[in-house]
C-alpha positions in Angstrom: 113.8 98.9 115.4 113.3 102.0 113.3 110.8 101.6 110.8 112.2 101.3 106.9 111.1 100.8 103.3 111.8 97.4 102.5 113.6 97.1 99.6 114.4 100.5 97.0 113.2 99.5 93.6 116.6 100.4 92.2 115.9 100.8 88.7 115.9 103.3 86.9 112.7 102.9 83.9 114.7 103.4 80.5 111.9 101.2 78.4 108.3 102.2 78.2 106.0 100.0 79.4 102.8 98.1 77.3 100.7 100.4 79.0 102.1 103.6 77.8 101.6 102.4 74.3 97.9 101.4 74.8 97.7 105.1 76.5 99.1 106.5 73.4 97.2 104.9 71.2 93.8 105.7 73.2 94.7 109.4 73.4 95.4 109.6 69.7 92.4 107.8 68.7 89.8 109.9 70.3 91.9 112.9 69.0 91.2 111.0 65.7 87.6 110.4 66.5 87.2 114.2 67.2 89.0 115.0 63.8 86.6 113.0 62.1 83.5 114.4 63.6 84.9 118.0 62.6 84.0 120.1 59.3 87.0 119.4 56.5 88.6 122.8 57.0 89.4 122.0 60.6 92.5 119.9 59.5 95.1 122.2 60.1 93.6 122.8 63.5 93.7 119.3 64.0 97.3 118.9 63.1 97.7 121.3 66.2 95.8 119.2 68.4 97.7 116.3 67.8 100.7 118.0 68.7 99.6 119.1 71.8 98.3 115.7 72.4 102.2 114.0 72.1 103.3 117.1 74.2 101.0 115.5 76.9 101.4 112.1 76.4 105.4 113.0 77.3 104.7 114.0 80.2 103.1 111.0 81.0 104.8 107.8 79.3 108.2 107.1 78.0 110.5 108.3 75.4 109.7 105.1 72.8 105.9 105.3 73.3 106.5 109.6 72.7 108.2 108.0 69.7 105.5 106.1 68.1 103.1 108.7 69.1 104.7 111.2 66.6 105.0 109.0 64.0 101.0 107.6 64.4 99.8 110.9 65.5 101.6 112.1 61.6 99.9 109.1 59.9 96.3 109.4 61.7 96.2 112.7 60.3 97.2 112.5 56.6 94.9 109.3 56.6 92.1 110.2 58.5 91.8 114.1 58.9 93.6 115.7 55.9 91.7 115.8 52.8 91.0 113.5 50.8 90.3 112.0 53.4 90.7 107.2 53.9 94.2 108.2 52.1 97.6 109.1 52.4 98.4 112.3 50.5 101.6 113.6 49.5 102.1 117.0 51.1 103.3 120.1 49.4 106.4 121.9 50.3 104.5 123.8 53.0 103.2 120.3 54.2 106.6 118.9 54.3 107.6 122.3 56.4 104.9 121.9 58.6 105.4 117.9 59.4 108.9 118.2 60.0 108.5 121.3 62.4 105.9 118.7 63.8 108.1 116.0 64.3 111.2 117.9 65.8 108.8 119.3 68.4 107.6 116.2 69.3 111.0 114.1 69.2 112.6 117.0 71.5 109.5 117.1 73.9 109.4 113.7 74.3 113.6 114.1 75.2 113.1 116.8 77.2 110.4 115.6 79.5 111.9 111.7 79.5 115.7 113.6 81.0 113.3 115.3 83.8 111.7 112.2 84.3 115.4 110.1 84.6 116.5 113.2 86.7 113.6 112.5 89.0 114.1 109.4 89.5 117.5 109.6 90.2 116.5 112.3 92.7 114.1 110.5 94.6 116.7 107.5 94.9 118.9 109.9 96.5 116.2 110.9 98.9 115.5 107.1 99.5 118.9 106.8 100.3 119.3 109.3 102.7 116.3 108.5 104.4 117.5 105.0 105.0 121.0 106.4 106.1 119.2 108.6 108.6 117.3 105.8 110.1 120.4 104.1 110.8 121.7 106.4 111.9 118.8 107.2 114.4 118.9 103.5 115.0 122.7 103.3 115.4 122.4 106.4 117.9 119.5 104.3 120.1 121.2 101.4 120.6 122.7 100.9 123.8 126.4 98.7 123.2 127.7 97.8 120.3 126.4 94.4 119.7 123.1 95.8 120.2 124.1 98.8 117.2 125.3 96.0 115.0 122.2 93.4 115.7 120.0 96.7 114.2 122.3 97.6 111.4 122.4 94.4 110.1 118.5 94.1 110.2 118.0 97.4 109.0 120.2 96.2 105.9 118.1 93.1 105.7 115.2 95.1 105.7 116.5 98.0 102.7 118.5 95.3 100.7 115.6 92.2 100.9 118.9 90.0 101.2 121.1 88.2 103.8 123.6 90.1 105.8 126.9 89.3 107.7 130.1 91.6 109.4 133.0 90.0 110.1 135.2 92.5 112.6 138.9 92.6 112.4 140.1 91.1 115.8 143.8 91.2 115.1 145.9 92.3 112.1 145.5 88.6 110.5 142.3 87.4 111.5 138.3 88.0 110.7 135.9 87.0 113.4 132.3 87.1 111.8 129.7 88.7 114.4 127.1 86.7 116.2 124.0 88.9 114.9 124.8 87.9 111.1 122.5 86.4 109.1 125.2 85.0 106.5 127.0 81.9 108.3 130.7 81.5 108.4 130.7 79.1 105.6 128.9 81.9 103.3 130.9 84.2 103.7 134.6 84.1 102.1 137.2 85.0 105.0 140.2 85.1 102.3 138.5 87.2 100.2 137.2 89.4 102.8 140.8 90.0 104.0 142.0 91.0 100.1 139.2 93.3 99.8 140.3 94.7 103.5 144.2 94.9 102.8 143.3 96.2 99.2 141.2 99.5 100.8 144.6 100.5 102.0 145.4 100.9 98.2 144.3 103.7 95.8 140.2 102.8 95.3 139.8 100.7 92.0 138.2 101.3 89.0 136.8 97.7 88.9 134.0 97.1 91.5 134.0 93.7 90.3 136.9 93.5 92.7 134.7 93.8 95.7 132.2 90.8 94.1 132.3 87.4 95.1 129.9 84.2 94.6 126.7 86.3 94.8 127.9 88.9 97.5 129.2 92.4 98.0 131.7 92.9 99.9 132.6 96.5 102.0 135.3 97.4 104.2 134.3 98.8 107.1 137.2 102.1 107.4 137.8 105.1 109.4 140.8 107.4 109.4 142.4 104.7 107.4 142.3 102.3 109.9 140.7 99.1 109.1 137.9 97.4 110.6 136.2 94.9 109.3 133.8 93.8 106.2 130.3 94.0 105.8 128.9 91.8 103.6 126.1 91.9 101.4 124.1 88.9 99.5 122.8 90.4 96.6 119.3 89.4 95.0 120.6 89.8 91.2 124.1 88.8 89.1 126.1 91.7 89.4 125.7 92.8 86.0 122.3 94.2 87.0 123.1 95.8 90.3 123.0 99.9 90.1 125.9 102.2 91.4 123.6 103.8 93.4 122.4 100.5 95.4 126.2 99.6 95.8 126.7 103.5 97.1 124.7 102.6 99.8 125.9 99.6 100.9 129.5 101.2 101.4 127.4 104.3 103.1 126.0 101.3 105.7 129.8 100.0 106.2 130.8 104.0 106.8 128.0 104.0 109.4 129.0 101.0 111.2 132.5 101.7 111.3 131.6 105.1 112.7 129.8 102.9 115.8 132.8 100.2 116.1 135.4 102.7 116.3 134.0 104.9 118.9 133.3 101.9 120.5 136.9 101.3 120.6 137.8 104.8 121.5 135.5 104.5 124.6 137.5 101.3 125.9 140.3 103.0 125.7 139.1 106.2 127.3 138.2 103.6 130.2 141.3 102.0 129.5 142.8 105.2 130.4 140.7 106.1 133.0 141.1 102.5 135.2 145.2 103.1 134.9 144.9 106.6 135.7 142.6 105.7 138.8 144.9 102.4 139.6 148.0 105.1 139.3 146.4 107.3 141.5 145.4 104.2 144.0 149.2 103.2 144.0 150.5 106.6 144.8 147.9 107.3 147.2 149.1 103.8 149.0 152.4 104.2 148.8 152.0 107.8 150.2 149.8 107.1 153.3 151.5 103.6 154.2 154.9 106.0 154.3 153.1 108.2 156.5 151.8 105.6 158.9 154.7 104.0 159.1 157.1 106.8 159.8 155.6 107.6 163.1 155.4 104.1 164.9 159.1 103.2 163.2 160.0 106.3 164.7 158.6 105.8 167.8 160.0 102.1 167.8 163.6 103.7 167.7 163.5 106.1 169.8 162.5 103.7 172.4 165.3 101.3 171.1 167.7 104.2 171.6 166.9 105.2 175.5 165.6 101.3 176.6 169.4 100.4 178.1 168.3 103.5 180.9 168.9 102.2 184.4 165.6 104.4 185.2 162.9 101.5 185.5 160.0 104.0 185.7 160.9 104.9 182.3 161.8 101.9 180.6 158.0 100.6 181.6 156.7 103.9 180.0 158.8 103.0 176.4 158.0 100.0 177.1 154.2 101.1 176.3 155.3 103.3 173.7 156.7 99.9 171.8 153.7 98.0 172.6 151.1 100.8 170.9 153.6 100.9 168.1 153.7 97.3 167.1 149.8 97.4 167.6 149.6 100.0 165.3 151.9 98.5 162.9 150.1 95.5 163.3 147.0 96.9 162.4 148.5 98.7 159.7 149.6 95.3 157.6 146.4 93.6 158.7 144.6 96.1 156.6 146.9 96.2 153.8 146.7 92.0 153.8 142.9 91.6 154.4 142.2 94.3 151.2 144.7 92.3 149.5 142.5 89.1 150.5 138.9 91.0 149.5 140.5 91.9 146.2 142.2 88.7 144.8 139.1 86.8 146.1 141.3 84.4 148.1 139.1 84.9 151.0 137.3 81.6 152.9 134.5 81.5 154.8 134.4 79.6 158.2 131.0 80.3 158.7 129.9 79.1 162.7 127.4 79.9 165.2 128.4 82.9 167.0 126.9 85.3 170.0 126.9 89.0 169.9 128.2 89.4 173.4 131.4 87.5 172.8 131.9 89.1 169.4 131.7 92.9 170.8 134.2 91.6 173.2 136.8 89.9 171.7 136.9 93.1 169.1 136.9 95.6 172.2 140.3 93.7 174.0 141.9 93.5 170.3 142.5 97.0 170.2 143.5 97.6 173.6 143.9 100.8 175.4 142.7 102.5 171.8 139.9 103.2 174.0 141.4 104.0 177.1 140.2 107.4 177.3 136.6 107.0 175.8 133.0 106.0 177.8 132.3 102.9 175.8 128.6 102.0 176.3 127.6 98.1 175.2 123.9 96.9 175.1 123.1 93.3 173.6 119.6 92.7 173.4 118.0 90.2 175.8 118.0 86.4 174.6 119.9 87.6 171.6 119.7 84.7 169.1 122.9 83.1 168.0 123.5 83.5 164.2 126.0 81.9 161.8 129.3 84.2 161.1 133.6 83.9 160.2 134.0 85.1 164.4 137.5 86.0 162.8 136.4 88.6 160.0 133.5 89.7 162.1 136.0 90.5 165.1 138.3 92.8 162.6 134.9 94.2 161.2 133.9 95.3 164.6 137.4 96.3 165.6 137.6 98.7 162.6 134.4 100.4 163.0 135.6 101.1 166.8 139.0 102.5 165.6 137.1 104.6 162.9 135.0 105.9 165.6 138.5 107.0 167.7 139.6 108.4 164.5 137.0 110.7 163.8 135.8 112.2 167.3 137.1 114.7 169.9 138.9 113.2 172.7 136.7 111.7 175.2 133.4 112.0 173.3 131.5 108.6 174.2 130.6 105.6 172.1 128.3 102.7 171.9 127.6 99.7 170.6 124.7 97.7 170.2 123.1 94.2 169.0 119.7 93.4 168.5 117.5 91.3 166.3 116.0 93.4 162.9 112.1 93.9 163.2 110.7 91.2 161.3 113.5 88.7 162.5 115.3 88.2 159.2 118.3 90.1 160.1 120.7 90.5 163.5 122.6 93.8 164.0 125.2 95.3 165.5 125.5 98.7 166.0 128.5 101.4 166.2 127.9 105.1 167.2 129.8 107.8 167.9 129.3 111.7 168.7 131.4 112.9 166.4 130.7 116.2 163.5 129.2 113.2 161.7 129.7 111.6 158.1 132.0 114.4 156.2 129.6 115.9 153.2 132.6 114.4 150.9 132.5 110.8 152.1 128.3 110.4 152.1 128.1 109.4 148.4 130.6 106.6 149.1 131.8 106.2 152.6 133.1 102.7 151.8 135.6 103.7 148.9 139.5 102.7 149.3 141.9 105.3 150.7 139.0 108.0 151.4 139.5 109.9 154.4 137.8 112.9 156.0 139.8 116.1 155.9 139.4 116.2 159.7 140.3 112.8 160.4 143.3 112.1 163.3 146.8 110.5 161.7 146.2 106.9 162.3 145.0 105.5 159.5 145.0 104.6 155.5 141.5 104.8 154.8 140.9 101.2 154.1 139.4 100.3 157.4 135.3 101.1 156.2 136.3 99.4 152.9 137.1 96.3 154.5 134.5 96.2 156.9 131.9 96.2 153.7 134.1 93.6 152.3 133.9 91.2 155.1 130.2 91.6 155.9 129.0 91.4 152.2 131.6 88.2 152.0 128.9 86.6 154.6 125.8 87.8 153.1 125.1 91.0 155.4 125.3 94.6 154.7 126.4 97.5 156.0 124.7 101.0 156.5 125.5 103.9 157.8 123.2 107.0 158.6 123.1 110.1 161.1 123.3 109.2 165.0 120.4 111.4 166.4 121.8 114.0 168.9 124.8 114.6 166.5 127.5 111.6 165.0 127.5 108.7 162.9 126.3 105.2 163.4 127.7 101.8 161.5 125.1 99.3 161.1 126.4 95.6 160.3 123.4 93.4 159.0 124.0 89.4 159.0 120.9 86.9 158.2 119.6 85.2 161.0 120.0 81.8 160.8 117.7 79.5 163.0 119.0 76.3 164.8 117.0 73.3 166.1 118.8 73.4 169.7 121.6 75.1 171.3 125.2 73.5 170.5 126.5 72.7 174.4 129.3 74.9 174.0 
C-alpha cells in the first residue's frame, strides 16, 4: 500500500496560542529594555521600533496576540520610554495623531498578515488533499481486481481519516451488501439509512449535510453518471459540529474515486459479457454452418444410392452399397463428435479407468475407421515389453481414431503414416504417437491447435473441427496430455501422454 499522512490536522488556527503571547511579551520587553538603556531623546525613535516590532511579531503569531501587542507595545512606551519617564503621560494633539496612526498600522498588519496566514492554511489543506487523492488514485490504478482496489481504499481512508471505514455496494435496486474488506461491521453501519442517503443523491444536493450524519458516521454515496452504487461510510473521530467542510470534501472525493473503480469494474463484465455471447454466437453459427455442410454430402450420397439401389445390375448395387456404408460411417462419426464435445462440456463424462495394452488400443482404433485408410502406408511400432497402463479403452479408442482421421484430413493422397507407443524416458509416462507427412501444423492453428471448430484453410471436406478438441478432452479427462510438434523430415506428430501406473502381477486376461 501507497504510503500516506496519517490523519490531516483539519483545523484551521483561529485562536492564538499561550505561546504567542509569551513571544509577544519577550519581544516587547527587550524592545523595552533597549528603550531604557537609550538617551531620553531617543523616544520618538523608539515609538518606531516598537511598531516595527508588532509588524514582526504578525508575521509570526496570531491576530489576538498582534492585538495585545499594540495595545502593550503603546503602554510600554508612554510608561517606560516617553518622558517623564515610570508614568503615564497624557499626549498632546500630535501624540494622539501619532498613537492612533500607530495603532491602525498595527491593527491592519496584524489583519493583513493573519488572512495570508488563514489563506495558507487553507492552501496547504488543499495540497494535502490532493496528495492523498493522488495516492488513491495511484493505489486504486495498482490494484489488480476490484476487491483488491476496495481492500486499499478502505485502508488508505483508515490511514488519512484515523477512523473506521466500511462500503456497502448496491447489489440490486433494494438491497445493500456491505464489502468483506470493511472495518465497520454490519451492525455499525445503518443499512436504512444508507439507502435514504442513496435514493436521496438522486434528488437536487441538500443544503443540510446533517442529512448525510448518522450515530457518529458520514455517510457518501458512491455515484457515477447518475447511476448509483453504493455508500461509503465514514466513522468520524469528533461530533459533527466540529468536523470541517474541507475534511467532509474529501470523504465524498474518496466515494467519487471508488465509484470510478466499481463502475469500470462493471463495464468490463459486461465488455466480457459481450464478448462470451459474441464468441458463443459465433460458435453456434459456425456449428450450425459446418454440421450443414457435412451433412449435405453423405445425405446426399445416402439418396442417391436410395434412388438407383432397386437396379437389377448386382455389380453396381455392391458399389452403392459401399457408398452407403462410408456414408453412415461418416455420419456416424459426425454425431459421435458433436455428442462426445457435448459430454466434455456439460462434464457428464465417467471414467472407466482399466488396465489396457498399446497394441490392442492402436488396433481397435485402426478397424473403427475402416477403409479411411485404405489408400495410405500405415506404419505401427509398439515398443518391446510395453507395460500395461490404466486407461477408459473406449475414450482412448476415439482419441486414437481422431488423430488418424485428422492425419487423412490434412495430407496428400497416399502420403504414409505412423504410429507409435513407447514408455517416456524416466518411466513416468507411456505414449502413443501419431505422424504424418503432411505441409505440417498451419502457421494459424500453432498458438492453439486444440480450439473448437478450427480448421486449416487447406484441410479436405470431412470434418467440423472438433476432432483435436476432443482428443485433448478425453486424455486430460484421464490425467495425460497431449502435444504436438514438427515430424522431422516434414509433417506433424500427435503425442498422447497417460501416467504409467505399476501393477503387482499381470491380470490373466
Amino acid at each position: 500500500m501507497i504510503k500516506t499522512n496519517p490523519c490531516i490536522d483539519w483545523k484551521t488556527r483561529e485562536v492564538s496560542r499561550a505561546r504567542d503571547y509569551f513571544e509577544v511579551l519577550l519581544v516587547l520587553s527587550a524592545v523595552t529594555a533597549v528603550g531604557w538603556l537609550s538617551p531620553f531623546g531617543y523616544h520618538r525613535i523608539m515609538g518606531q521600533a516598537y511598531l516595527l516590532a508588532v509588524i514582526l511579531l504578525s508575521l509570526r503569531v496570531g491576530r489576538g496576540a498582534v492585538l495585545m501587542g499594540a495595545v502593550l507595545s503603546a503602554l510600554l512606551w508612554n510608561f517606560f520610554i516617553v518622558p517623564p519617564r515610570l508614568m503615564f503621560t497624557v499626549p498632546d494633539f500630535d501624540g494622539f495623531l501619532t498613537l492612533g496612526t500607530y495603532f491602525t498600522v498595527a491593527l491592519v498588519a496584524g489583519q493583513l498578515t493573519a488572512r495570508i496566514r488563514a489563506e495558507e492554511r487553507k492552501q496547504r489543506l488543499r495540497e494535502q488533499r490532493a496528495t492523498v487523492l493522488f495516492q488513491l488514485s495511484r493505489a486504486l490504478s495498482a490494484a489488480k481486481g476490484l476487491d483488491e482496489a476496495i481492500d486499499s481504499a478502505l485502508r488508505h481512508a483508515e490511514e488519512v481519516f484515523g477512523s473506521a471505514t466500511a462500503l456497502m455496494l448496491q447489489a440490486d435496486n433494494t438491497q445493500l451488501i456491505l464489502h468483506p474488506a470493511s472495518s465497520l461491521k454490519e451492525g455499525d453501519c445503518a443499512p436504512d439509512f444508507a439507502w435514504k442517503v442513496l435514493k436521496r443523491a438522486n434528488d437536487a444536493v441538500s443544503a443540510d449535510l446533517a442529512e448525510r450524519y448518522y450515530d457518529e458516521a458520514w455517510y457518501s454515496p458512491l455515484r457515477y453518471a447518475d447511476v448509483n452504487l453504493g455508500i461509503l461510510v465514514v466513522r468520524l473521530r469528533e461530533p459533527f459540529a466540529q468536523v470541517t467542510t474541507g475534511q467532509l470534501e474529501l470523504i465524498d472525493g474518496f466515494a467519487t474515486q471508488i465509484a470510478l473503480v466499481v463502475q469500470r469494474d462493471r463495464l468490463r463484465q459486461a465488455s466480457e459479457r459481450e464478448k462470451i455471447l459474441a464468441e458463443s454466437e459465433r460458435l453456434h453459427r459456425t456449428l450450425l454452418d459446418s454440421v450443414s455442410h457435412e451433412l449435405k454430402t453423405p445425405l446426399a450420397v445416402l439418396r442417391s444410392a436410395w434412388e438407383n439401389l432397386n437396379t437389377p445390375d448386382g455389380e453396381k448395387r455392391l458399389r452403392l452399397s459401399a457408398e452407403i456404408g462410408r456414408a453412415v460411417n461418416r455420419l456416424d462419426h459426425l454425431v459421435a463428435n458433436l455428442l462426445n464435445q457435448n459430454r466434455l462440456e456439460s462434464g457428464t463424462l465417467q471414467l472407466k479407468l482399466d488396465w489396457c495394452e498399446a497394441a490392442d488400443l492402436i488396433g481397435t482404433a485402426r478397424r473403427g475407421i475402416g477403409d479411411v485408410l485404405a489408400d495410405r502406408p500405415l506404419s505401427v511400432r509398439v515398443e518391446k515389453d510395453m507395460p500395461l497402463f490404466k486407461a477408459d479403452a473406449p475414450l482412448m479408442d476415439q482419441a486414437i481414431s481422431n488423430l488418424l482421421i485428422n492425419a487423412v484430413l490434412h495430407t496428400p493422397a497416399g502420403s504414409p503414416l505412423s504410429v507409435e507407443a513407447g514408455v517416456e524416458a524416466g518411466g513416468a509416462r507411456v505414449f502413443i504417437t501419431v505422424a504424418d507427412r503432411g505441409p505440417g501444423l498451419p502457421p494459424a492453428l500453432r498458438d492453439h491447435p486444440f480450439q473448437k471448430f478450427r480448421r486449416g484453410e487447406d484441410a479436405k471436406a470431412g470434418g467440423l473441427g472438433l476432432g483435436l478438441s476432443i482428443v485433448r478432452g478425453f486424455v486430460l479427462a484421464q490425467g495425460g496430455d497431449v502435444e504436438v510438434t514438427d515430424n522431422p523430415g516434414g509433417g506433424a506428430r500427435f503425442t498422447i501422454y497417460l501416467p504409467l501406473a505399476t501393477h503387482d502381477e499381470i491380470p490373466s486376461e
